[in-house]
C-alpha positions, 0 to 999 in steps of 0.5 A: 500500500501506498501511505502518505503520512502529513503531520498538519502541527502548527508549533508555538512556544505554549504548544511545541508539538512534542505529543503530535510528533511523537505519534507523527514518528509512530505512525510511520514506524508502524506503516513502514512495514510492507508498505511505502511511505511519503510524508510532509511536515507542512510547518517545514514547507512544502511544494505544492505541485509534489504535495499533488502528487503525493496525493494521486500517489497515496492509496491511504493519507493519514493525518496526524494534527492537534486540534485547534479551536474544534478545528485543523490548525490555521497552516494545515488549513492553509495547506489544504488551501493549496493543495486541494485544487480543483480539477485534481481533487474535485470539480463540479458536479450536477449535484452538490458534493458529488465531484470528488475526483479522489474515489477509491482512496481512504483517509484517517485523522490522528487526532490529540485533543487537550478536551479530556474524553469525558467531555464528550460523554456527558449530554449536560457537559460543553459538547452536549454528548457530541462526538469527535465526528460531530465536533470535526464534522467540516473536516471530514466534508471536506474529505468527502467533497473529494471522495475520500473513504473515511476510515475510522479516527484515532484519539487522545484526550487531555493530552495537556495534563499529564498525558500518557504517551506509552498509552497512546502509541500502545491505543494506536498500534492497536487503531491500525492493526484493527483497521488492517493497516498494519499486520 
């Protein structure tokens, strides 16, 4: 298979992005193994024409980001900007949402998270028993709007205090090899 591993971090000096690399790092210790991997840091730069060609490359694209403000990070946000040009990733189509030129290709989020996880259990709670796909849902559309396969997201919670790390890698190991992506 064909990976393309993309670690969309935006880094400042409250948030360096060491969890977010780690399992940046962890995701492609694990898909390196009988399959090909390409990946971009979109903080270290990239090009846009090679970023295409990444994409038309990659059977599977996993995303590995922060979640900010309910959201991607304003450069992994700038990057699909860029990256995600019409013609190559989608056009029109007599009906809304049905000219992803992307079909036959899946994609999965690696999310951390600082909201620890029992805030999105509690229907009294800041998420009113939202999910991440409910919270992350612009996302995932934007995805689809390309034909991109969802594959189920990986999680960590409360990654601000305390944040188990063995624990996560352990989780996402676990995420992958459910998901076949790894043996």
């Amino acid at each position: 298979m064909n990976i393309l591993v993309i670690n969309g971090h935006k880094y400042y000096s409250y948030s360096e992005g060491k969890l977010n690399m780690t399992m940046f790092e962890e995701i492609i210790r694990l898909v390196s193994l009988g399959n090909e991997v390409k990946t971009t840091i979109v903080e270290k730069g990239y090009d846009v024409q090679e970023e295409i060609d990444k994409f038309l490359w990659a059977n599977l694209i996993i995303f590995q980001t922060p979640v900010n403000w309910y959201s991607a990070p304003w450069l992994f946000k700038k990057y699909i900007d860029e990256v995600y040009q019409y013609g190559v990733f989608y056009t029109g189509a007599e009906k809304y949402g049905e000219g992803g030129l992307l079909k036959g290709k899946k994609y999965m989020y690696s999310l951390t998270w600082g909201t620890p996880r029992e805030a999105f259990d509690d229907p009294q709670g800041f998420f009113k028993g939202k999910g991440v796909d409910d919270i992350y849902i612009a996302m995932y559309k934007l995805q689809e709007f390309c034909a991109l396969e969802k594959l189920p997201t990986f999680s960590v919670y409360g990654v601000l205090n305390n944040p188990d790390v063995e624990k996560f890698k352990t989780d996402l190991a676990a995420h992958l090899k459910e998901l076949g992506i790894t043996a």
